[in-house]
C-alpha positions as CSV (number, residue, x, y, z in Angstrom):
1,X,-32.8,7.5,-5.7
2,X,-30.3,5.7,-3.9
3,X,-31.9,5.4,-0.1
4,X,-29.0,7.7,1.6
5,X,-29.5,10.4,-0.7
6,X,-33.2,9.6,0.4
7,X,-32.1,10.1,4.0
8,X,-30.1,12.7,3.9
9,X,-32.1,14.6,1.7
10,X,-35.2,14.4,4.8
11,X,-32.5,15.0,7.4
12,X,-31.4,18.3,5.8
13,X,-35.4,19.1,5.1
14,X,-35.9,18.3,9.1
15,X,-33.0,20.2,10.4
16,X,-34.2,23.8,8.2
17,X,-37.4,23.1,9.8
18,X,-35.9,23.2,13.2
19,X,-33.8,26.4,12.3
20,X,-30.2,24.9,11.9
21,X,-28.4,27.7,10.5
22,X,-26.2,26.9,8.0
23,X,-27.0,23.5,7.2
24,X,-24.3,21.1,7.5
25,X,-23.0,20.9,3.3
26,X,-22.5,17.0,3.9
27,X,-24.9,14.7,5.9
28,X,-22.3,12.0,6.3
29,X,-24.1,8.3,6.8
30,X,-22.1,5.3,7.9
31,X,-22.6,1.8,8.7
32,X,-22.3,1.3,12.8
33,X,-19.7,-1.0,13.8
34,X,-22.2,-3.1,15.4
35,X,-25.4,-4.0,13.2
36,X,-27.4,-3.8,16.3
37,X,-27.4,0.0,16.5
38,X,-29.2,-0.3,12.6
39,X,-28.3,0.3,9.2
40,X,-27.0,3.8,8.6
41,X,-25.5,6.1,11.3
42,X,-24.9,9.7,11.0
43,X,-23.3,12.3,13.9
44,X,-25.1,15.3,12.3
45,X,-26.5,16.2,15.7
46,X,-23.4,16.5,17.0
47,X,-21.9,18.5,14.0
48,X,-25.0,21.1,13.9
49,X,-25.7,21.5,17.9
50,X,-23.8,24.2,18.1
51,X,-25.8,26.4,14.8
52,X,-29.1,25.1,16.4
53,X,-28.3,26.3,19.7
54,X,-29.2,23.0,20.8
55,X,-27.7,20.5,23.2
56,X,-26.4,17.7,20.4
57,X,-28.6,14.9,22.4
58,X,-31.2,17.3,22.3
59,X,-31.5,17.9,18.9
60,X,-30.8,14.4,17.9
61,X,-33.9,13.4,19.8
62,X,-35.8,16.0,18.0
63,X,-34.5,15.2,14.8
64,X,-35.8,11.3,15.5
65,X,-38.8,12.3,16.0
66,X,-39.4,14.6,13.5
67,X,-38.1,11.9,11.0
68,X,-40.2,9.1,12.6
69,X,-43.7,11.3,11.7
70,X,-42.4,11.0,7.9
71,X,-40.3,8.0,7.7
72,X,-38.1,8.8,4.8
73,X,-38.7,5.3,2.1
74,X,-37.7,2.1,3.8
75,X,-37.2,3.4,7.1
76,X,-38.7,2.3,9.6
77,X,-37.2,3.0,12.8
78,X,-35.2,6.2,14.0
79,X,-33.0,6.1,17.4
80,X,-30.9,8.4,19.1
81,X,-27.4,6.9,21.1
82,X,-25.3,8.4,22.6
83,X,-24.3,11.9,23.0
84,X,-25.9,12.6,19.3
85,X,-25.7,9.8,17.2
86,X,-28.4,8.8,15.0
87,X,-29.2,5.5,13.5
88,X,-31.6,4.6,10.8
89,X,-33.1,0.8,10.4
90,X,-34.3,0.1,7.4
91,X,-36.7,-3.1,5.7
92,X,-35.0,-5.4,3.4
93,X,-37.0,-3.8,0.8
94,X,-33.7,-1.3,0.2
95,X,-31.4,-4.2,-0.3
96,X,-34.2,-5.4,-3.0
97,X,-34.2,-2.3,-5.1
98,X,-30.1,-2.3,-4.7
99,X,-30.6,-5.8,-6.5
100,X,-32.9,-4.6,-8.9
101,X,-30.3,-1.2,-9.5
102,X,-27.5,-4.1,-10.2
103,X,-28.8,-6.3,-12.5
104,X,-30.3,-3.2,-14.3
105,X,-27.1,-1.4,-15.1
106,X,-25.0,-4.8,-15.5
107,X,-21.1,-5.3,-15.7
108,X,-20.6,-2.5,-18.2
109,X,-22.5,0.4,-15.9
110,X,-22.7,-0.9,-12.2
111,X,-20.4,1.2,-10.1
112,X,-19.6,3.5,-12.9
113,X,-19.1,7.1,-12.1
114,X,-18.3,10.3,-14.3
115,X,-17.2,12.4,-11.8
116,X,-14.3,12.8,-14.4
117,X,-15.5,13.7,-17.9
118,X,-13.8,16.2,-19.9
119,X,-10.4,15.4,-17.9
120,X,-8.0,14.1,-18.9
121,X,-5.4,12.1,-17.1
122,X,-2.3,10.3,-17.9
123,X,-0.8,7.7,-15.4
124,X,2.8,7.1,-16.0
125,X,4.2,3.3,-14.5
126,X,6.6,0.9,-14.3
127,X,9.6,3.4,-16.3
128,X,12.1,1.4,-16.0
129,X,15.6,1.6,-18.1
130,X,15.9,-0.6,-20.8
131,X,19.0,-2.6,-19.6
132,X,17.5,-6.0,-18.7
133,X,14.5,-7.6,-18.3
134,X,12.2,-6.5,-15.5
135,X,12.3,-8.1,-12.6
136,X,9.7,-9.5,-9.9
137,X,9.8,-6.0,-8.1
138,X,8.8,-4.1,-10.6
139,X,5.5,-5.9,-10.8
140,X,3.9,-4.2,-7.9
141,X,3.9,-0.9,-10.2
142,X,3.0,-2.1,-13.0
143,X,0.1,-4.0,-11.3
144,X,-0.8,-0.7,-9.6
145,X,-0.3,1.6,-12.2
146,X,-2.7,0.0,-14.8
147,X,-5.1,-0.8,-12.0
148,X,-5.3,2.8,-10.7
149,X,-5.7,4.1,-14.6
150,X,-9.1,1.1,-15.2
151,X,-10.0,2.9,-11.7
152,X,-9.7,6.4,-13.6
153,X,-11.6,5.1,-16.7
154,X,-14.4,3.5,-14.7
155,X,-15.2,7.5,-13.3
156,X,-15.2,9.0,-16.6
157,X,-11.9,9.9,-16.7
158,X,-10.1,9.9,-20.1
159,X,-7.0,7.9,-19.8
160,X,-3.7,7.3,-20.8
161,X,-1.4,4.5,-19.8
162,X,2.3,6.1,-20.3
163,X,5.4,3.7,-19.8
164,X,8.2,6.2,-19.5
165,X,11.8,5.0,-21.6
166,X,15.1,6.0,-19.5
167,X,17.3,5.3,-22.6
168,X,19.8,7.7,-21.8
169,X,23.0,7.9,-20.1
170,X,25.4,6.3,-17.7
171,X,23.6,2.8,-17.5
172,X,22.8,2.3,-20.9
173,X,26.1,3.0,-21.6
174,X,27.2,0.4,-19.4
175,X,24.5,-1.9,-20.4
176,X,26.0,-1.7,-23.9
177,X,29.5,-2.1,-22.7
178,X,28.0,-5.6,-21.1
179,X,26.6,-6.9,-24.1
180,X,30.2,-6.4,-26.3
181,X,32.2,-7.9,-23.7
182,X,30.3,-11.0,-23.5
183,X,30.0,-11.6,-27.2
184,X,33.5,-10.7,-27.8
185,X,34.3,-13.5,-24.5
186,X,35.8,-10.9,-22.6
187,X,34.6,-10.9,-18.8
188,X,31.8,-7.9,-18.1
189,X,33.3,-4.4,-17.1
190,X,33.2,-4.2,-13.1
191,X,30.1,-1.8,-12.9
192,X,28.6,-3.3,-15.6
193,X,25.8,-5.8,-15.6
194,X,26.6,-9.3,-14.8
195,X,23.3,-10.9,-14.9
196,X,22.5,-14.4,-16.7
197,X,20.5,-12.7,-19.3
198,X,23.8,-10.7,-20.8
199,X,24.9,-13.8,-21.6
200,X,22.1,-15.4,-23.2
201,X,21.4,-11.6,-24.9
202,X,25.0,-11.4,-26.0
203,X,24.6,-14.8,-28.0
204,X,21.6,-14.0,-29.2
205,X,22.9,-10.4,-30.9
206,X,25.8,-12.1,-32.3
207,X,23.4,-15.0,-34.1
208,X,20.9,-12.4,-35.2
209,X,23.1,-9.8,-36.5
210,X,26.4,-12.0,-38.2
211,X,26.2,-11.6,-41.6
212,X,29.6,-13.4,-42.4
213,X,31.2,-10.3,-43.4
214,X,32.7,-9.4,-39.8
215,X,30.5,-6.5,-39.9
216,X,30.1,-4.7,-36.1
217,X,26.7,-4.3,-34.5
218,X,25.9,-1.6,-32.7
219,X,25.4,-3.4,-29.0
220,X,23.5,0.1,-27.9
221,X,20.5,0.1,-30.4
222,X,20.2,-3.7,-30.4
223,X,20.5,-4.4,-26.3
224,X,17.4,-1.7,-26.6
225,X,15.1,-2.7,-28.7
226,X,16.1,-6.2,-27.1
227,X,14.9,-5.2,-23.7
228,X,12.3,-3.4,-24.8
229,X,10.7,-6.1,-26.7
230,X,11.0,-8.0,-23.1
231,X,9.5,-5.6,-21.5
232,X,6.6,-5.3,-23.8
233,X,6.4,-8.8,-24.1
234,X,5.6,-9.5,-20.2
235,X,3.2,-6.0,-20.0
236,X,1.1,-7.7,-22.3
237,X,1.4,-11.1,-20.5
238,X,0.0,-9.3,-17.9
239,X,-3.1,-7.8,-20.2
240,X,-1.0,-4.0,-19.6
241,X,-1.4,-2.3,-22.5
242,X,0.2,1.1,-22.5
243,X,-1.1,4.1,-24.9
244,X,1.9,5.4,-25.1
245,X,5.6,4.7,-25.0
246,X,8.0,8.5,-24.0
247,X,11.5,8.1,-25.2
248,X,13.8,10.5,-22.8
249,X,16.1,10.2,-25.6
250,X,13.5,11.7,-28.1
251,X,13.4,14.9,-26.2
252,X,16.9,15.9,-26.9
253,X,16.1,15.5,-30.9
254,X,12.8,17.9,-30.4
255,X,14.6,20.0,-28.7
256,X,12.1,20.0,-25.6
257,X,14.9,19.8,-22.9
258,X,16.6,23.1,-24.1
259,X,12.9,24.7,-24.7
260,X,11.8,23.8,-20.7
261,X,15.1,25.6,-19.8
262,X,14.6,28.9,-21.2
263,X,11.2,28.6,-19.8
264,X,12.5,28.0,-16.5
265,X,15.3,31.0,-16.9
266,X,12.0,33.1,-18.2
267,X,10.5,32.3,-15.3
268,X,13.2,33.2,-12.9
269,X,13.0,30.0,-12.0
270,X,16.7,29.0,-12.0
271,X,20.4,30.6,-11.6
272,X,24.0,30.1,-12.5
273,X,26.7,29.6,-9.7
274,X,30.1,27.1,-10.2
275,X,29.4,27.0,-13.6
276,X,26.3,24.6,-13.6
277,X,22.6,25.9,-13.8
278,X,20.3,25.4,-10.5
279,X,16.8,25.0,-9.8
280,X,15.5,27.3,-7.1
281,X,13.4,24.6,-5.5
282,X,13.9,25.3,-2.0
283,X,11.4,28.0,-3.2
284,X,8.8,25.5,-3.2
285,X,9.7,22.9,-0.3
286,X,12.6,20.8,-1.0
287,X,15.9,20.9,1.2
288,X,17.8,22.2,-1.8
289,X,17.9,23.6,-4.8
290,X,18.7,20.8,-7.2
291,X,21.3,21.0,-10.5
292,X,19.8,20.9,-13.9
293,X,23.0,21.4,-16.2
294,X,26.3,20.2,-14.4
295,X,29.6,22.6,-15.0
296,X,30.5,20.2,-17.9
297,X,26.7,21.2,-19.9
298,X,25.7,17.4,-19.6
299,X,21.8,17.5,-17.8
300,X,21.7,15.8,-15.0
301,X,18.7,12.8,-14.6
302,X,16.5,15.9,-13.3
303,X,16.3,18.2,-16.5
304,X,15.1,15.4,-18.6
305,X,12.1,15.0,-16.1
306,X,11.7,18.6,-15.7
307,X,10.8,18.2,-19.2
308,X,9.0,15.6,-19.4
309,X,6.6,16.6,-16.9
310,X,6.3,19.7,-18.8
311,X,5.3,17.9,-21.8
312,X,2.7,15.7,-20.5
313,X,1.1,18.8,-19.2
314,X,0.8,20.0,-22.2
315,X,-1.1,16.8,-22.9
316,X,-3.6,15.9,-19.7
317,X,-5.1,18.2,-17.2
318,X,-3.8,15.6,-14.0
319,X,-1.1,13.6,-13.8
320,X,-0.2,10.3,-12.0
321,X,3.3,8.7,-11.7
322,X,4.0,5.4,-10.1
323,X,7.9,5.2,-8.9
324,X,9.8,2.8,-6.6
325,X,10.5,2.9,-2.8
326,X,13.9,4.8,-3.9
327,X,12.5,7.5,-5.3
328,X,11.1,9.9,-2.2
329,X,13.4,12.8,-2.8
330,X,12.3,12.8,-6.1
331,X,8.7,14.0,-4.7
332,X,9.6,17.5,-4.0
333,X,11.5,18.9,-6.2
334,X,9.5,17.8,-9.8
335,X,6.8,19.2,-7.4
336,X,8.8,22.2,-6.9
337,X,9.7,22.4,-10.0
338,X,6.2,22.0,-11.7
339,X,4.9,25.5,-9.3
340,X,8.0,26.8,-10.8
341,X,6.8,26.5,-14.1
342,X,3.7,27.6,-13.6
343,X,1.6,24.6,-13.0
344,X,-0.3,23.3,-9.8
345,X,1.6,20.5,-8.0
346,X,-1.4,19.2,-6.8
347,X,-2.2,18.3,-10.4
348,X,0.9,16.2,-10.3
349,X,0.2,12.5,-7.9
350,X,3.0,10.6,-7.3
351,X,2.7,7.1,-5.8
352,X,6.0,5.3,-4.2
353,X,5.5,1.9,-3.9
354,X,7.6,-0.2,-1.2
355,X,9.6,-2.9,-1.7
356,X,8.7,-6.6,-2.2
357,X,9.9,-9.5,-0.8
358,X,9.8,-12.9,-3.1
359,X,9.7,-15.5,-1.3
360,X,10.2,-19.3,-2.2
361,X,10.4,-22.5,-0.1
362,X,10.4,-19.9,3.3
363,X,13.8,-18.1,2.0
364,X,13.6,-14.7,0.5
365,X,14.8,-14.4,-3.5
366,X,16.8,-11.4,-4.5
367,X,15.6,-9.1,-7.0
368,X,19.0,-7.2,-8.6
369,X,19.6,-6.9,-12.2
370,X,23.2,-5.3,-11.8
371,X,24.6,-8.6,-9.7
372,X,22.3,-10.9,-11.3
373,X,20.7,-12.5,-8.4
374,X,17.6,-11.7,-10.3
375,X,13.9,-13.4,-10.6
376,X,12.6,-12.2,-13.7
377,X,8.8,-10.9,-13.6
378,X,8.3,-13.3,-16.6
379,X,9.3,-16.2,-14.8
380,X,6.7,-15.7,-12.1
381,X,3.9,-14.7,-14.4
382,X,5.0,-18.0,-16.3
383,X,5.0,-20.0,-12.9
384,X,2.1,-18.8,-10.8
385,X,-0.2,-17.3,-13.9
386,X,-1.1,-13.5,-14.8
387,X,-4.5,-13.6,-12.6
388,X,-2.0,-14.6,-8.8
389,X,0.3,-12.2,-9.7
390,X,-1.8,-9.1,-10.6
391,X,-4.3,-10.2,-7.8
392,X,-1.1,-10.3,-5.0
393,X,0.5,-7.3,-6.0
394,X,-3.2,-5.6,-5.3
395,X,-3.6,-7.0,-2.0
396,X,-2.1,-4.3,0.2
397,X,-1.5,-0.9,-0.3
398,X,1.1,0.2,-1.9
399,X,2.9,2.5,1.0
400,X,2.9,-0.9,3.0
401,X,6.0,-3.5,2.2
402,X,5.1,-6.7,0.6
403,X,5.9,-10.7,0.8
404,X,5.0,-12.5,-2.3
405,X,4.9,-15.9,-1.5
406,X,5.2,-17.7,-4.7
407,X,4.3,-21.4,-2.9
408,X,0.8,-20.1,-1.8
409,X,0.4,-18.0,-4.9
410,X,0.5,-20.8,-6.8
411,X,-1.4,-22.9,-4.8
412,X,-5.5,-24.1,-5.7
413,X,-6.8,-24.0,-2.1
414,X,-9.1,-21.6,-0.7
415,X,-6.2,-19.6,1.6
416,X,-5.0,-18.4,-1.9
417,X,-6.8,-14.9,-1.6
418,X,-7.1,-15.0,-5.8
419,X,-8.5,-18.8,-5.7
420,X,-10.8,-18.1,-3.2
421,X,-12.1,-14.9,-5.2
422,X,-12.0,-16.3,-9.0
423,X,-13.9,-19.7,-6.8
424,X,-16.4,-17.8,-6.3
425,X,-17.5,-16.3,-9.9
426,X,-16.8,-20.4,-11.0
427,X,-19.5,-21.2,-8.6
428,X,-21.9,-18.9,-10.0
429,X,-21.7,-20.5,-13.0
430,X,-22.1,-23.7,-12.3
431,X,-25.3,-22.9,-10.5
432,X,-26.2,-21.5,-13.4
433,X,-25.5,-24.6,-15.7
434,X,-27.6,-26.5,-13.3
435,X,-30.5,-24.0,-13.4
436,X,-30.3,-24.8,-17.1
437,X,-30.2,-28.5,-16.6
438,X,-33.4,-28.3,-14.4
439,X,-35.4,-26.2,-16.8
440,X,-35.2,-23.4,-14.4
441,X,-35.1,-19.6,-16.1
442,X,-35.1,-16.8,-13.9
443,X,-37.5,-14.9,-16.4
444,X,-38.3,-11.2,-15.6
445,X,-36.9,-9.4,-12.7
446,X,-39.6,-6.9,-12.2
447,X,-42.1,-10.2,-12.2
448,X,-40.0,-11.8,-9.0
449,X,-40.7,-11.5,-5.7
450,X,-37.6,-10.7,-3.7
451,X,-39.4,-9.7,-0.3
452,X,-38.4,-13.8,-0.4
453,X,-34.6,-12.6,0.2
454,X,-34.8,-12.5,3.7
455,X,-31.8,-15.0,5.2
456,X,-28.9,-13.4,6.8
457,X,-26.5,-14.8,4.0
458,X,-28.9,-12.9,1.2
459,X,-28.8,-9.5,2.9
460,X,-25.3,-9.8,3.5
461,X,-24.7,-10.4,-0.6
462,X,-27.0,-7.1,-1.3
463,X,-24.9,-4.8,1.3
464,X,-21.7,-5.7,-0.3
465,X,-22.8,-4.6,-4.1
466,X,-24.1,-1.5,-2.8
467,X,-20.9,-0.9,-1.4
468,X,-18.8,-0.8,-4.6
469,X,-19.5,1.9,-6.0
470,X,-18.6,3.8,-3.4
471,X,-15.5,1.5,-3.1
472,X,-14.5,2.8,-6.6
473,X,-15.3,6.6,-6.2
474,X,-13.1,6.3,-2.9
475,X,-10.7,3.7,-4.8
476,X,-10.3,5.9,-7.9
477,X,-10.0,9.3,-5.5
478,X,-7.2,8.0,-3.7
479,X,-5.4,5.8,-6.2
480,X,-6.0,2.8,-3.9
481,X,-7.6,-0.3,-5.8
482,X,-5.9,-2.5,-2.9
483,X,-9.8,-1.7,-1.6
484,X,-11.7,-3.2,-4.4
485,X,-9.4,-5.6,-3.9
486,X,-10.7,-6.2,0.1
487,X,-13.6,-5.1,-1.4
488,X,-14.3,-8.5,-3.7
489,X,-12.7,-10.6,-1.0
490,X,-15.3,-9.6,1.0
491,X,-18.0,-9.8,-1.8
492,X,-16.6,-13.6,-2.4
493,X,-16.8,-14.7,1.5
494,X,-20.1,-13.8,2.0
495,X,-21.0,-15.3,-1.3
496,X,-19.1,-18.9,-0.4
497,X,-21.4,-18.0,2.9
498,X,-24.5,-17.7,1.1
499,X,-23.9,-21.0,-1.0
500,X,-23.4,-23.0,2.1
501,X,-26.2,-22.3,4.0
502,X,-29.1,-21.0,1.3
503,X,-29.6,-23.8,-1.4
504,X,-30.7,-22.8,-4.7
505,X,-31.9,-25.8,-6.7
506,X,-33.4,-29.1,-4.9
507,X,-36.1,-30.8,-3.1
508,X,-37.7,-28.4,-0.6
509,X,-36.7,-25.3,-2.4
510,X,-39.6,-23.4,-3.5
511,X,-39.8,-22.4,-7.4
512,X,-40.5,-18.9,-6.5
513,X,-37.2,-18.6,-4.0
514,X,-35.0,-20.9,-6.6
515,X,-36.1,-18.1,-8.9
516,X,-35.5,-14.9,-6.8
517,X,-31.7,-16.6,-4.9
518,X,-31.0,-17.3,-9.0
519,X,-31.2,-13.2,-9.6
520,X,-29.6,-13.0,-6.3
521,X,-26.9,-15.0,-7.9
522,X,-26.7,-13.1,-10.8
523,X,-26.0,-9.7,-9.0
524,X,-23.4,-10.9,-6.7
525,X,-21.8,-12.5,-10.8
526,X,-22.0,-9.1,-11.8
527,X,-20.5,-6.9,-8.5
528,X,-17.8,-10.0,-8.9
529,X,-17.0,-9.1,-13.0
530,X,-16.6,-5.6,-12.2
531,X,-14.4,-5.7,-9.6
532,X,-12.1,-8.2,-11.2
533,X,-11.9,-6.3,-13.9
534,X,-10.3,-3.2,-12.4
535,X,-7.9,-5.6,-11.0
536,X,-7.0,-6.6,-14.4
537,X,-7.7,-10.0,-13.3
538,X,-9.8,-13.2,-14.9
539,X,-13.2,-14.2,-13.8
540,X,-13.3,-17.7,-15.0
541,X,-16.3,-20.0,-15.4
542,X,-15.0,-23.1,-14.2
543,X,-12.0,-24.3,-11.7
544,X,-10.8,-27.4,-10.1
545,X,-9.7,-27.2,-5.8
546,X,-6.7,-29.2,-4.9
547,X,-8.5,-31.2,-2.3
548,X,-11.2,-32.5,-5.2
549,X,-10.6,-36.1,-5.9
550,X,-10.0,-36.9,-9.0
551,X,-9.4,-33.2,-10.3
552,X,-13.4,-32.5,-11.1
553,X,-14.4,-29.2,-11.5
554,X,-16.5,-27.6,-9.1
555,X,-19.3,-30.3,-8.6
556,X,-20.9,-29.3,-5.2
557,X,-24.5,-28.6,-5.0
558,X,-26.0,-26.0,-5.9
């Protein structure tokens, strides 16, 4: 039993006893800001003073002492602070077992939850049209999307990974209007697209698709599968792989656009006024009702989403989308218009993400495909690597706006924040390999003392993987892996920490502490695999710092 289920399982005992009535449904424990007030904390005094009759100092003292006659395991001290407060110290021996717990359940079942089973969910990212190559900006959602669907996974969620295709209308007529124009030599329509890559795309369709005869190509069908292949081609770069690929375009063939519309008149869900057909959303919380079908009978962008949404909920029990910092109106109304058919809108998450800033040599580089003043995401994955570009897009939240600094990114020094991590799991191994060289296994774990994990540096290792899987119940729960993210960061500091200032191998070191600090090693190995890989990022086993001389990996001692 994990020890706060131990504790708060005696503190709900204690407070029936004392004839708290009801008893609080959540004992909530947390770490004090300053260690010296303990190890756990929780203010259910305060919350249950006024059921107990009791003053809340009052019945935290009782509380105390009651809890102090039968010290739940590990405890061994119970104080009272404050108006209420009540904080818990523990003996290392909890950080032990949380070692033991680790290396026990391993990569594969180590902060692992299944909070979710029998759900499923599909997150829907990055959904852009297919008139170019994607550009730098659109990383952050793709990062974020397929990060937030490992998150959904690792709870026991069943996942899919949707890339939604917007391969109809205006632009893709425009798009295709681009591509003829520059392989016939004629300049690019003036709200076309005028980026580099029409160019090189335009040369590319008429070398592929000449047969000598003259015969036309159809710039539409071949400028999409052309970006598409791009934009598969730099997902995977990125180890995204999505289960499923939604044509908009395929919903006009099967008919599901017309279908969602008769269920949305059945519903009395929309009405007819200036000749074009209305959602009643202001029904639900938008400012407006929104047009479905303009006067003309062309859908507007909305109707196709309307039934898309519609369709994946006919497919997954929850639904996440991922959109850009320009789509905020677009919350309430598919809201609005999923309660309108029927559905719960809190089923339906929607993420924005905020806009990024590249930045290179101090000046900011833009990001637009129409103008082309454009950095494609491929270039960057190509120039800083797959791990610094999943790893910075994770770093901060996505409601906060972002620079990504492609100098530091790139850099081997420890103030990259990816570096400094992947550093870290490279150390491990290397300790490791030099275990092996001295003849040193770390044989049994139920057969090693770890009472001899006692330094500051070792306890501070043990708190950290016991935090994660909380990290990842929180993380999954509120689509934010920008925590495990601080969360590893965290994890790697206190394990450079521990490497500088508790030796494993050498003269002076006894065989029974090399022994217990190499299990040590291997949990913190194993809280650092798991963590990476919701990130989608690589743990590597061996890395070279830009201030080593000579370019030798890392040779330090271990």
């Amino acid at each position: 039993m994990d020890v706060r289920d131990s504790i708060t399982d005696a503190v709900r005992s204690v407070l029936a006893d004392l004839g708290v009535d009801p008893l609080p449904a959540i004992v909530q424990l947390e770490r004090p800001g300053n260690p010296d007030h303990g190890d756990w904390s929780t203010n259910v005094a305060l919350a249950s003073a006024k059921a107990a009759g009791r003053n809340p100092r009052e019945l935290g003292t009782q509380l105390a002492e009651c809890l102090l006659a039968a010290p739940p395991a590990h405890v061994v001290g119970v104080e009272v602070a404050g108006p209420g407060f009540v904080n818990f110290r523990l003996t290392d021996s909890w950080l032990h077992e949380v070692l033991a717990d680790v290396v026990a359940a391993g990569v594969h079942g180590w902060a692992r939850h299944d909070d979710g089973a029998g759900t499923r969910v599909i997150v829907e990212f990055v959904s852009a049209n297919p008139t170019g190559p994607l550009h730098a900006g659109h990383g952050r959602g793709a990062c974020y999307g397929d990060s937030v669907a490992r998150l959904y996974d690792r709870c026991g969620y069943d996942v899919v990974r949707e890339f939604y295709i917007n391969d109809r209308g205006l632009q893709m007529q425009n798009f295709a209007a681009s591509l003829a124009a520059r392989a016939a030599g004629r300049d690019v329509p003036e709200d076309g697209y005028h980026g580099q890559y029409i160019a090189d795309w335009a040369a590319e369709m008429v070398a592929e698709t000449s047969d000598g005869s003259g015969g036309a190509v159809d710039p539409m069908e071949w400028g999409y599968a052309r970006a598409l292949a791009s934009h598969r081609s730099v997902m995977e770069s990125l180890s995204i792989d999505f289960d499923s690929w939604f044509s908009e375009r395929s919903m006009i063939a099967s008919g599901a656009i017309d279908e969602t519309l008769a269920a949305l008149r059945a519903a009395g869900a929309v009405y007819e006024e200036g000749g074009a057909v209305w959602l009643r959303s202001t029904d639900h919380g938008d400012d407006k009702d929104r047009v479905l079908v303009k006067s003309d009978g062309e859908p507007t962008y909305l109707m196709p989403d309307v039934a898309y949404h519609r369709d994946k909920f006919g497919r997954a029990d929850r639904l996440v989308n991922v959109f850009g910092a320009d789509h905020h109106g677009y919350v309430a109304r598919m809201h609005a218009a999923m309660a309108l058919l029927g559905h719960d809108p809190a089923e339906l998450e929607i993420a924005i993400t905020q806009l990024v800033s590249l930045q290179r040599d101090g000046r900011e580089v833009r990001l637009s495909k129409r103008t082309g003043e454009m950095v494609e995401l491929a270039e960057v994955v190509d120039e800083v690597g797959a791990d610094a570009v999943r790893f910075t897009y994770l770093l901060l939240s996505v409601d906060s706006p972002q620079t990504f600094d492609l100098d530091l990114v790139a850099s081997q020094v420890n103030e990259n924040p990816v570096f400094y991590v992947q550093y870290a799991h490279a150390r491990i191994h290397q300790i490791v390999r030099r275990a092996d060289e001295a003849g040193f296994g770390r044989g049994a774990l139920a057969d090693v003392d770890l009472s001899l994990l006692s330094h500051p540096r070792e306890l501070e290792v043990l708190r950290a993987l016991h935090e994660l899987p909380d990290i990842v119940a929180r993380g999954c729960r509120e689509q934010a892996p920008h925590q495990v993210t601080t969360w590893v960061r965290d994890l790697a500091s206190s394990f450079h920490g521990f490497y500088h200032d508790c030796r494993v191998l050498g003269e002076g070191i006894e065989p029974a502490l090399t022994v217990a600090r190499l299990w040590l090693v291997e949990g913190a190995r194993i809280g650092l695999a798991v963590a990476l890989d919701l990130l989608g990022v690589g743990a590597p086993t061996e890395m070279w710092r830009e201030d080593q001389a000579g370019g030798h990996s890392e040779g330090e001692g271990a």
